[in-house]
MIFI-442383 format. One record per atom (N, C-alpha, C): x, y, z; residue in three letters. Coordinates in steps of 0.001 Angstrom, whole numbers, padded with zeros to 6 digits, always signed. Atoms other than C-alpha are relative to their C-alpha. Last residue first. Example, Ala and Ser with C-alpha at 12.3 -4.5 7.8 and 13.67 -1.06 7.14 Angstrom:
2
-000820-001190-000060SER+013670-001060+007140SER-000770+001090+000730SER+000890-001190+000000ALA+012300-004500+007800ALA+000900+001200+000000ALA
***
This chain:
289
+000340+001151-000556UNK-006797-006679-002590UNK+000656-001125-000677UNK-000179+000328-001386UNK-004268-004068-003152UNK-000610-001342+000497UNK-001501+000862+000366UNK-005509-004109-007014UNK+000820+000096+001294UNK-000008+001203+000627UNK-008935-003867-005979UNK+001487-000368-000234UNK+000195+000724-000628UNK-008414-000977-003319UNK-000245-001560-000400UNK-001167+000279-000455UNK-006368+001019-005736UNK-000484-001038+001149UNK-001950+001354+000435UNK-008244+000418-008332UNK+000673-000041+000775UNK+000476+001424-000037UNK-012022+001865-006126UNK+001366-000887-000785UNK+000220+000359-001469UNK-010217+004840-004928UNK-000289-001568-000731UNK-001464+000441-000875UNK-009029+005674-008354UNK-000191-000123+001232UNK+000534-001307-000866UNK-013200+005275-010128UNK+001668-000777+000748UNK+000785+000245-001349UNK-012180+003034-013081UNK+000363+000871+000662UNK+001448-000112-000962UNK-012143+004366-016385UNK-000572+000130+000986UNK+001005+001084+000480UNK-009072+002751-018495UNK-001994+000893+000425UNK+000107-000700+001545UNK-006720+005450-017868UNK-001151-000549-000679UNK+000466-002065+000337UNK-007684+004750-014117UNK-000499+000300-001650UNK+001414+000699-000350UNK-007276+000745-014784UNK-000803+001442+000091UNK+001065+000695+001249UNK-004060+001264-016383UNK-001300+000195+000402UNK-000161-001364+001259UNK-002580+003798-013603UNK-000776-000821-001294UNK+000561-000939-000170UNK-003744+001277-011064UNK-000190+000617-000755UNK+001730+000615+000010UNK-002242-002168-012578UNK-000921+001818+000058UNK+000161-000087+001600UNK+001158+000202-013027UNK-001372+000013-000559UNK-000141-000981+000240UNK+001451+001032-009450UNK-000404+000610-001379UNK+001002-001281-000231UNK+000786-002064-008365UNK-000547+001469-000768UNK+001913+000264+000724UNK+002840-003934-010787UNK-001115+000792+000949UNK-000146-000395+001166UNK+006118-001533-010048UNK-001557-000689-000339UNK+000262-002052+000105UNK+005100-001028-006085UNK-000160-000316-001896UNK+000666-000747-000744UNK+006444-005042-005913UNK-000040+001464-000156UNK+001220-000429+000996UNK+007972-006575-008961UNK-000973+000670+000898UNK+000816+000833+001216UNK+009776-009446-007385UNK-000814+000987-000307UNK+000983+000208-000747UNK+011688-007578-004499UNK-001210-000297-000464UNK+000052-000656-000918UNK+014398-006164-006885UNK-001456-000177+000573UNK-000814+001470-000563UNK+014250-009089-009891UNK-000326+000875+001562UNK-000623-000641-001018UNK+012002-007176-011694UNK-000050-000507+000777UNK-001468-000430+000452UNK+011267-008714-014890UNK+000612+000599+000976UNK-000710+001126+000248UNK+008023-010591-013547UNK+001523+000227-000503UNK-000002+000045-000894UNK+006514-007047-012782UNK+000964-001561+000282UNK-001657-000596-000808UNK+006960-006328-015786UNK+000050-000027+000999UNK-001453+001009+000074UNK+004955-009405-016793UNK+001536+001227+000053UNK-000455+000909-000827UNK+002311-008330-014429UNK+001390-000663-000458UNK-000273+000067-001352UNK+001685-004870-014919UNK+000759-001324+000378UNK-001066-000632-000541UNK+001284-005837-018745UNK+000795+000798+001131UNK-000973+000373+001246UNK-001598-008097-018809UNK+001773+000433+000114UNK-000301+001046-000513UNK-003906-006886-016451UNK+001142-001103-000113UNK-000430-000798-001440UNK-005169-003445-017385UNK+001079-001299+001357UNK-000599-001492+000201UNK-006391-004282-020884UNK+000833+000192+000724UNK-001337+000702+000747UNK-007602-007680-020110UNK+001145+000769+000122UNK-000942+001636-000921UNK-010037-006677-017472UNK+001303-000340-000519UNK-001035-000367-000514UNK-010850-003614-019853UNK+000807-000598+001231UNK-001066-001121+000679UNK-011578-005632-022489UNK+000392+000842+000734UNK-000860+001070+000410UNK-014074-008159-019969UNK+001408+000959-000927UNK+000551+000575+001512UNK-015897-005100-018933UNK+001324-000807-000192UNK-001352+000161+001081UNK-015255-003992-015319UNK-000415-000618-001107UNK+000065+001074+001171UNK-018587-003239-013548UNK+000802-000052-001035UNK-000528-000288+001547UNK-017213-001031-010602UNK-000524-001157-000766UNK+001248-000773+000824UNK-019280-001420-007279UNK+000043+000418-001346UNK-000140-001336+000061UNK-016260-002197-005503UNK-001098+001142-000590UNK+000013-000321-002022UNK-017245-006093-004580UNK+000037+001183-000131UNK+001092+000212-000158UNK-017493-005902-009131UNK-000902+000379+001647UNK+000267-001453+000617UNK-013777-004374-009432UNK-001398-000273+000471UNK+000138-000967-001442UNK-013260-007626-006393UNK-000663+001342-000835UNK+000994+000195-001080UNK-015266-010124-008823UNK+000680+001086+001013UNK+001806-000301+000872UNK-013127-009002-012221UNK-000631+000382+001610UNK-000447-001272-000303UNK-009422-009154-010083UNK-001533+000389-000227UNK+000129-000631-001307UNK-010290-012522-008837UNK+000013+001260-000218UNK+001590-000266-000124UNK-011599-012928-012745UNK-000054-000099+001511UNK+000613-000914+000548UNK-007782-012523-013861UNK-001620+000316+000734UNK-001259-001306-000570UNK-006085-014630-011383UNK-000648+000811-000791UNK+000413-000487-001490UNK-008815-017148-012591UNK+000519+000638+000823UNK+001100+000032+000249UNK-007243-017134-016259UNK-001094+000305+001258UNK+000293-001372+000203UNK-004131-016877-015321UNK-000849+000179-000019UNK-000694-000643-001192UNK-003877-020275-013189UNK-000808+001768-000437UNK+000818-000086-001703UNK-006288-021958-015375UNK+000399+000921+000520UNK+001054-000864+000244UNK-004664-021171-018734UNK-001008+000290+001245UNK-000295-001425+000350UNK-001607-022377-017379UNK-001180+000928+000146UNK-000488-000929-001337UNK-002806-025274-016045UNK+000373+001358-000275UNK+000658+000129-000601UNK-003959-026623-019705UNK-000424+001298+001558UNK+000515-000842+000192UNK-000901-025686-020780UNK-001148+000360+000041UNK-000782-001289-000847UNK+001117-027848-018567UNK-000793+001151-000196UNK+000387+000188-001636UNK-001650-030681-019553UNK+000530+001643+000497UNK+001433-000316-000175UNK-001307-030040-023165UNK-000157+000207+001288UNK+000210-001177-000129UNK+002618-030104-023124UNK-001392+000943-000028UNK+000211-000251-000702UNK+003268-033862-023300UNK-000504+002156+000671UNK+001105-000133-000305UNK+002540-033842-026387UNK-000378+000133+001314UNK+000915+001045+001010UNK+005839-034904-028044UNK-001440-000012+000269UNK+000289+000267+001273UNK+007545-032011-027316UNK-000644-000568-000402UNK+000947-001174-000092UNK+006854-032291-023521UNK-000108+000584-001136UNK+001610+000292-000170UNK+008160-035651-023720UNK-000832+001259+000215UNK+000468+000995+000804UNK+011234-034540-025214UNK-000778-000341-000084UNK+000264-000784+001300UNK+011592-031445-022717UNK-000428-001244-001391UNK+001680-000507-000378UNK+011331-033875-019809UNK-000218+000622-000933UNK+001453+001313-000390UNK+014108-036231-020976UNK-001041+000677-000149UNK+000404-000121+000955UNK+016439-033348-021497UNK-001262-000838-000552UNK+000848-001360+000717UNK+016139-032379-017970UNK-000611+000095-001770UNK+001419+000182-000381UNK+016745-036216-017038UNK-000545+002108-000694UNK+000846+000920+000652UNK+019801-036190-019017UNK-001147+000110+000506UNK-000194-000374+001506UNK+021314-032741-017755UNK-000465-000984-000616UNK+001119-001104-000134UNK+020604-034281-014105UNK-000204+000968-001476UNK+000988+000564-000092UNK+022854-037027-015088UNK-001054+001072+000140UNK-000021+000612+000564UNK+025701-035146-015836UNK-001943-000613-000617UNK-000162-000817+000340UNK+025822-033066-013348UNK-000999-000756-001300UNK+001015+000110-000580UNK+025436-036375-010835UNK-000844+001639-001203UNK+000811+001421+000576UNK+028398-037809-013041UNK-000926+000862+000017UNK+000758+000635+001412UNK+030067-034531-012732UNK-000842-000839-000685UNK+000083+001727+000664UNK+030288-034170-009022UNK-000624-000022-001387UNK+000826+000248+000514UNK+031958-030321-008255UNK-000277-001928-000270UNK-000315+000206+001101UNK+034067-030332-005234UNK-001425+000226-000684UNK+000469+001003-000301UNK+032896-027802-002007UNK+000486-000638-001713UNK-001088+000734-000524UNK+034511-024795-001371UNK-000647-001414+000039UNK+000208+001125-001843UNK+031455-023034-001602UNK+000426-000703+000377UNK+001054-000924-000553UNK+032343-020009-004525UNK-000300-001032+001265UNK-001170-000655-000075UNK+034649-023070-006006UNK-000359+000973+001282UNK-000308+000362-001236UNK+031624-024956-006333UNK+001418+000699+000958UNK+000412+000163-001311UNK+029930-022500-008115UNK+000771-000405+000787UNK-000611-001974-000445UNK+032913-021868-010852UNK-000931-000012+001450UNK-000961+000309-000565UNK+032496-026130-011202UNK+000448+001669+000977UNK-000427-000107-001289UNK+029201-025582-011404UNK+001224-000423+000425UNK+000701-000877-000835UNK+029074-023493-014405UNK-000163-000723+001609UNK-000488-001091-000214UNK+031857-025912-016293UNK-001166+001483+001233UNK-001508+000615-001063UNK+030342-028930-015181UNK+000383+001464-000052UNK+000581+000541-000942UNK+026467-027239-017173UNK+001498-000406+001326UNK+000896-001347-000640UNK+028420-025997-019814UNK-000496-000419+001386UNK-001310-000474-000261UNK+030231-029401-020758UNK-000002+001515+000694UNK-001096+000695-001239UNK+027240-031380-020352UNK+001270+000966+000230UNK+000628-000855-001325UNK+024901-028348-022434UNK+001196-000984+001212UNK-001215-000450-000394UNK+027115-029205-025904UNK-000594+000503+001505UNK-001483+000879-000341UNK+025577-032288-026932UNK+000849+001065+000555UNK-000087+000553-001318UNK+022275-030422-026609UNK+000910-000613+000334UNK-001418+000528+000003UNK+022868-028020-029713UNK+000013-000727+001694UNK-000859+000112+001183UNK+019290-027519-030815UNK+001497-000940+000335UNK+000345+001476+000835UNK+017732-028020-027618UNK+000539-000615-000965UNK-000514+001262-000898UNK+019995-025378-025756UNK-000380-001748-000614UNK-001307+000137+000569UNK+019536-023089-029155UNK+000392-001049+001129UNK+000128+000680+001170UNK+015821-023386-028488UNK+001528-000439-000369UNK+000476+001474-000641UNK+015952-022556-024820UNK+000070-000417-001113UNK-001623+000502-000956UNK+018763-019216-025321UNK-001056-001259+000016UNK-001073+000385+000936UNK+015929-018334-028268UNK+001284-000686+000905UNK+000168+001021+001239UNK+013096-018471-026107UNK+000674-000501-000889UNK+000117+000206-000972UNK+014930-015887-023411UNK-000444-001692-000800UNK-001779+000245-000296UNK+015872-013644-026154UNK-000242-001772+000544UNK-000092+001112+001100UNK+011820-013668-026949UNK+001875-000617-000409UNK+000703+001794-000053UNK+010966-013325-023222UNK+000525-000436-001325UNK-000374+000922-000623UNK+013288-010000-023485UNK-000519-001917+000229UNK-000805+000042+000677UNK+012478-008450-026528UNK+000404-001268+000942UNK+000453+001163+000814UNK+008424-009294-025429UNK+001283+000058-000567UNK+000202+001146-000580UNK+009455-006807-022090UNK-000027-001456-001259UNK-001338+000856-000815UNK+011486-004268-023830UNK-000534-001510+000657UNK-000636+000552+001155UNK+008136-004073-026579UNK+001351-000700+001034UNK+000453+001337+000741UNK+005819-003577-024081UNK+001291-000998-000686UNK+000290+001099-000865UNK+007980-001187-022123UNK-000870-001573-000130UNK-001899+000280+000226UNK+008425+000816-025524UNK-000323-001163+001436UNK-000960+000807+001300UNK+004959+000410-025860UNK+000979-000379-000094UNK+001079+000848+000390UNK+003336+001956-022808UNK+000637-001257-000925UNK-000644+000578-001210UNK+006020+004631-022490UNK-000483-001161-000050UNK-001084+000580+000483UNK+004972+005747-025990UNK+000874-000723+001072UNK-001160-001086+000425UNK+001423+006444-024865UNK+001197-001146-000330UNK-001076+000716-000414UNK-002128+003997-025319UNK+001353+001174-000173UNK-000310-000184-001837UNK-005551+005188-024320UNK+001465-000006-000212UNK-000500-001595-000303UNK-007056+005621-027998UNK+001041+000500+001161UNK+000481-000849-000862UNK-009286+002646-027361UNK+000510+001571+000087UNK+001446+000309+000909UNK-008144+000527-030262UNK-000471+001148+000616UNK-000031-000870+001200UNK-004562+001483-028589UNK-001391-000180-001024UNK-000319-001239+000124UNK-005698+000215-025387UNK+000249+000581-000783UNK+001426-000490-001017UNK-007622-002897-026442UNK+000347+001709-000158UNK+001046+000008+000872UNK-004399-004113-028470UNK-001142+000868+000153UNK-000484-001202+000680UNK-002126-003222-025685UNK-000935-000056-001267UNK+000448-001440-001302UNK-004633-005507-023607UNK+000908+001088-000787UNK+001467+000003-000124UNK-004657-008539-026316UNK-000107+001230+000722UNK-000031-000402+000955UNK-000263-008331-026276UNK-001979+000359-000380UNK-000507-000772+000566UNK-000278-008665-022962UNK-000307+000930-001287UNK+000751-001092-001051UNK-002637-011198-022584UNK+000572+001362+000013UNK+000777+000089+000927UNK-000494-013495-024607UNK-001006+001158+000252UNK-000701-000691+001231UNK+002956-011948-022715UNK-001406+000146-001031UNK+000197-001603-000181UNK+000870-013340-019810UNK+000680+000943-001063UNK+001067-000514-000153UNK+000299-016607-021013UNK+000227+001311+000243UNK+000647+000168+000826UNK+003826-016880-021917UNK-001131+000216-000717UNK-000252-001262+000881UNK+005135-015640-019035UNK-000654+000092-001429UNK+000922-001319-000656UNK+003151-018091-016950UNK+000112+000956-001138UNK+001481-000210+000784UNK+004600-020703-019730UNK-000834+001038+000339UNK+000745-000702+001603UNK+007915-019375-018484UNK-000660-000527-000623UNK-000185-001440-000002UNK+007776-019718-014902UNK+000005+000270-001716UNK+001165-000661-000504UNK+006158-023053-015337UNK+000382+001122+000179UNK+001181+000068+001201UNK+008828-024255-017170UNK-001081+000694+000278UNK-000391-001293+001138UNK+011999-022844-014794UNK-001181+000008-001004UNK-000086-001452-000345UNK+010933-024670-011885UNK+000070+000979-000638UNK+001392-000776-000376UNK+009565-027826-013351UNK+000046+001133+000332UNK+000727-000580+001172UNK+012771-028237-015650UNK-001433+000899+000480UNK-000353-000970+000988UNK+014702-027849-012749UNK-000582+000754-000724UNK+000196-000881-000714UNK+013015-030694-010632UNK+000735+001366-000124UNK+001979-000117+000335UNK+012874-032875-013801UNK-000485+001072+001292UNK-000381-000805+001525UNK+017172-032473-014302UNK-001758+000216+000435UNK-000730-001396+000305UNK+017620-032703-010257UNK-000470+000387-001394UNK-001940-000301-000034UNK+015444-035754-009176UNK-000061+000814-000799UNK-000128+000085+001601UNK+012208-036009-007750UNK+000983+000475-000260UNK-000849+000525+000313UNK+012289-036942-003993UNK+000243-000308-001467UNK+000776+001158+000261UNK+010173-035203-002129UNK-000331-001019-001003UNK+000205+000587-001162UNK+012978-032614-000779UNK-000947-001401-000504UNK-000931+000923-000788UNK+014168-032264-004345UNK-000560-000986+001111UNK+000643+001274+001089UNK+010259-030931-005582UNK+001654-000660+000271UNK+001203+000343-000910UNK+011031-028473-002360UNK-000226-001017-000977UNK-000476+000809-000909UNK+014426-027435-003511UNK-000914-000685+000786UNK-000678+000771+000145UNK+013391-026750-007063UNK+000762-001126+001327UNK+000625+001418+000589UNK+010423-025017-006415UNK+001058-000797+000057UNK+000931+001009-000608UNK+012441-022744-004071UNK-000304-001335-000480UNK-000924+000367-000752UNK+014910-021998-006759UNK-000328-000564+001033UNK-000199+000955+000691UNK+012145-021181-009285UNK+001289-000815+001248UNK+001531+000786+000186UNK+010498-018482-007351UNK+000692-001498-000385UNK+000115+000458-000999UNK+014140-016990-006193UNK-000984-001221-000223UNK-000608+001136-000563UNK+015058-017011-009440UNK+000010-000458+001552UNK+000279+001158+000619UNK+011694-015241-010957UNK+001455-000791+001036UNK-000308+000066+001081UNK+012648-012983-008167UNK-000610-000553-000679UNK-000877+000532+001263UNK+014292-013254-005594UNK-000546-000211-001020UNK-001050-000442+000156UNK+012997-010460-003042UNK+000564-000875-000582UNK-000944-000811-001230UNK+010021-010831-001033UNK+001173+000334-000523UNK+000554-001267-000259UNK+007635-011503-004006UNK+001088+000525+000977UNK-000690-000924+001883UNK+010070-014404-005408UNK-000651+001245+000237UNK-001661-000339-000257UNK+009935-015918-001630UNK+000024+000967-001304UNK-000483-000547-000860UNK+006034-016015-002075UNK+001637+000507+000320UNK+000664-001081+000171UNK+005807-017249-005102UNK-000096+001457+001229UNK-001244-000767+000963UNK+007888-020032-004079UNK-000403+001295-000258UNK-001204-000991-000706UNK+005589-020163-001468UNK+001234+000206-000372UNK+000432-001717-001065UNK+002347-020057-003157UNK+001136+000203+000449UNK+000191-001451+000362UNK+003574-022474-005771UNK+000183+001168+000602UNK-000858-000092+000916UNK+004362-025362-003837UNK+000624+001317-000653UNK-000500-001008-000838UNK+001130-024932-002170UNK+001423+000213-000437UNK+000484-001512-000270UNK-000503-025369-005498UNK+000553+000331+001335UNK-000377-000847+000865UNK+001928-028414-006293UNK+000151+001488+000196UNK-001397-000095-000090UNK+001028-030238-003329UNK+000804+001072-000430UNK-000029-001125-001105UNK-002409-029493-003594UNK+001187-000059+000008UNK+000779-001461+000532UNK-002492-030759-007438UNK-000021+000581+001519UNK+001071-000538-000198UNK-000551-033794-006019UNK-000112+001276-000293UNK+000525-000581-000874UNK+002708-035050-007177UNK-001438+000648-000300UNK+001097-001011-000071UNK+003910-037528-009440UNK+000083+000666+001381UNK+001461+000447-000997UNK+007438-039083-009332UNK-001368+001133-000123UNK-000354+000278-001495UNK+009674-037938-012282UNK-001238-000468+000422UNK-001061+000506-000353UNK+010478-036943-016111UNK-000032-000894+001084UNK-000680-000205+001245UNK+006889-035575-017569UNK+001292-000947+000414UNK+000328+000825+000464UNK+004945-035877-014395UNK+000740-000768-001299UNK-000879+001059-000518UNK+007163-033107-012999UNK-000571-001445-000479UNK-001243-000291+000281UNK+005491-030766-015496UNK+000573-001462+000566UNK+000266+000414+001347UNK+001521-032039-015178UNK+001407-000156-000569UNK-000269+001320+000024UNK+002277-031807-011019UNK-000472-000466-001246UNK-001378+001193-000672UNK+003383-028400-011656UNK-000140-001334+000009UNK-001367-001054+000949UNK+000496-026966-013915UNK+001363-000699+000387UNK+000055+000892+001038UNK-001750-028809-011774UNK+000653+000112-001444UNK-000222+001483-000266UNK-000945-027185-009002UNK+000469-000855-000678UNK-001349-000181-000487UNK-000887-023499-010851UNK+000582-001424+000505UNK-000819+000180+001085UNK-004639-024576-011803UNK+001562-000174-000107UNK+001017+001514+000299UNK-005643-025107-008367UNK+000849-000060-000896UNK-001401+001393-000587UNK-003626-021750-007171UNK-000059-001421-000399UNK-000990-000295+000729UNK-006110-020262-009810UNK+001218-000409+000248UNK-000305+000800+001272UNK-008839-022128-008206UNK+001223+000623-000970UNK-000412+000795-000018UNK-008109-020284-004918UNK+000018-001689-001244UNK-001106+000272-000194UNK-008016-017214-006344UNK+000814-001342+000505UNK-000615+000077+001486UNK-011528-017665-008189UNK+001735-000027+000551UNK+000657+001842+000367UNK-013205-019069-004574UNK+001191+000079-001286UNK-000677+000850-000642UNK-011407-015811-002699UNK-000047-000947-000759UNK-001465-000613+000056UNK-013220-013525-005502UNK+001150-000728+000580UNK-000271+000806+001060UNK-015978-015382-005232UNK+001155+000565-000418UNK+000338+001571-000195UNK-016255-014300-001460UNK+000513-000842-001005UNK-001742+000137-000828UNK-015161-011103-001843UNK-000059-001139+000045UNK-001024-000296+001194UNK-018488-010801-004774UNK+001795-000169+000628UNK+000010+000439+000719UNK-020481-011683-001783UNK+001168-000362-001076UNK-000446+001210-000835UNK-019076-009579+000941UNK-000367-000935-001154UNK+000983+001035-000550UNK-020042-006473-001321UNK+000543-001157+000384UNK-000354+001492+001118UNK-017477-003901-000645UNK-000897-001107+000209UNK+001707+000583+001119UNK-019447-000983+001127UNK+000915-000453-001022UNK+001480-000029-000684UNK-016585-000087+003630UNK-000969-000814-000417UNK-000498+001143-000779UNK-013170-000701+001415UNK-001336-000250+000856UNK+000294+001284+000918UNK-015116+001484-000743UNK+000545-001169+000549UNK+001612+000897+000205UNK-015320+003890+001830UNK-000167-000562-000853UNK+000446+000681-001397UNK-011822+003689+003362UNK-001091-000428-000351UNK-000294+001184-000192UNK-010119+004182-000088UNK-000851-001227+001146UNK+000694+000021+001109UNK-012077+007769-000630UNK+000167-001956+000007UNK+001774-000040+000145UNK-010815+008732+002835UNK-000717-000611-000974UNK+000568+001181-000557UNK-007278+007734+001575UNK-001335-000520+000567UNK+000097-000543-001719UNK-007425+010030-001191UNK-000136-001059+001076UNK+001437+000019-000547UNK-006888+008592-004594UNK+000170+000457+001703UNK+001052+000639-000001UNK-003995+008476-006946UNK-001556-000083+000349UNK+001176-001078+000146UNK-002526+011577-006451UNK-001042-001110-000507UNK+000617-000533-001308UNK+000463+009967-004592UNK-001497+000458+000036UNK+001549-001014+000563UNK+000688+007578-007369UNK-000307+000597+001185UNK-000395-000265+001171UNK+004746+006159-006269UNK-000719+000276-000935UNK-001471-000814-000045UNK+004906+006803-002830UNK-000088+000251-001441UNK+000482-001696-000418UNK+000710+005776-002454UNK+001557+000804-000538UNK+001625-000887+000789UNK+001244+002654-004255UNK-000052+001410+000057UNK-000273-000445+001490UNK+004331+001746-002752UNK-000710+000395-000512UNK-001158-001391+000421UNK+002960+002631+000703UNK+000526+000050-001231UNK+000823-001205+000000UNK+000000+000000+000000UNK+000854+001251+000000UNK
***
């Protein structure tokens, strides 16, 4: 809430915040909770569709708490690599091995992106149809889809030339282990570089419905918690400007490593949702909630 206010001071008055926080319909908070917790649902099943691919199953709750608190650590301050670094040591702890507890950490962070890049691009659409859109807008569009599509090309060229990831892979933790005084073990290097390529193979070959499946879940009801609180606010958000306002907050917010994107997607969500229409007491208390 202080980022918000530090960085749209003229957002909305806090008086103005109190009484829509007041007369929010309990209802509409309600389905609002129901849609966030099916979006962790999806997110679940998103993970235990990934690790399915190489390793032991896990449970759709498993998964979805999984999620929350990688998600959690990556809000407090690492990141996408915090987010993914968790997952990885928590799908360790219960006993799926290194290349498929990797792949799950890093895949599901970028199909999210994926979806949300798709959404993205649908909501700058909206806004410039609408007239709404400036050059800040764009260029930040555009840095963000330079970056995911870099980001696509470093995973294609790994597939491409996979005979050369063993020697990459020793070499990067050998410079780690150095950093923790501890040897590097090649075999185990080794091996975890086979099972990663494993999972991508079967996720070529079809395995990749399921993941994307989850995907669409996760965002998809992360979107219509935001719908049902504009609705708790007394705002009737229109599906286009749902999209609009939703889209690009989040995947720059996914590029900022400094305390995962906090104040910057707030700050952003708001100012969209304003330019968009909505009453600035009532965005700043939806996109807070």
């Amino acid at each position: 809430g202080l980022a918000v206010y530090f960085i749209l001071p003229r957002v909305a008055a806090m008086g103005h915040a109190a009484y829509v926080v007041s007369n929010l319909r309990v209802p509409f908070v309600v389905l609002s909770i129901g849609a966030q917790l099916l979006s962790y649902a999806g997110s679940g099943y998103l993970l235990k569709a990934v690790v399915k691919l190489a390793a032991k199953p896990i449970s759709i709750l498993d998964g979805a708490l999984m999620t929350a608190g990688a998600n959690s650590v990556g809000t407090l301050g690492g990141g996408a690599l915090g987010t993914a670094g968790m997952m990885y040591r928590w799908l360790r702890r219960r006993g799926v091995n290194a290349g498929a507890a990797g792949l799950a950490g890093w895949l599901t962070i970028l199909l999210n992106d994926i979806a949300l890049a798709t959404v993205s691009l649908a909501g700058l659409m909206i806004i410039i149809h609408l007239k709404k859109s400036s050059s800040v807008l764009v260029a930040s569009f555009t840095l963000v889809m330079l970056i995911l599509g870099a980001s696509l090309g470093a995973l294609i060229l790994c597939l491409v030339y996979r005979n050369r990831l063993d020697p990459i892979a020793i070499a990067i933790a050998r410079f780690f282990s150095k950093i923790r005084h501890k040897p590097a073990e090649p075999g185990k290097i080794e091996a975890s570089v086979g099972h990663l390529l494993e999972g991508w193979d079967a996720l070529l070959r079809g395995g990749w419905r399921e993941p994307a499946v989850g995907t669409i879940l996760s965002t998809g009801f992360d979107m219509l918690t935001l719908g049902f609180l504009f609705w708790a606010a007394g705002y009737r958000v229109g599906v286009a400007a749902l999209v609009a306002g939703y889209g690009i907050p989040q995947l720059l917010g996914k590029l900022t490593v400094i305390l995962g994107g906090i104040g910057v997607v707030e700050a952003t969500m708001v100012g969209l949702y304003t330019l968009l229409g909505a009453p600035k007491a009532s965005a700043v208390v939806v996109v807070l909630g």
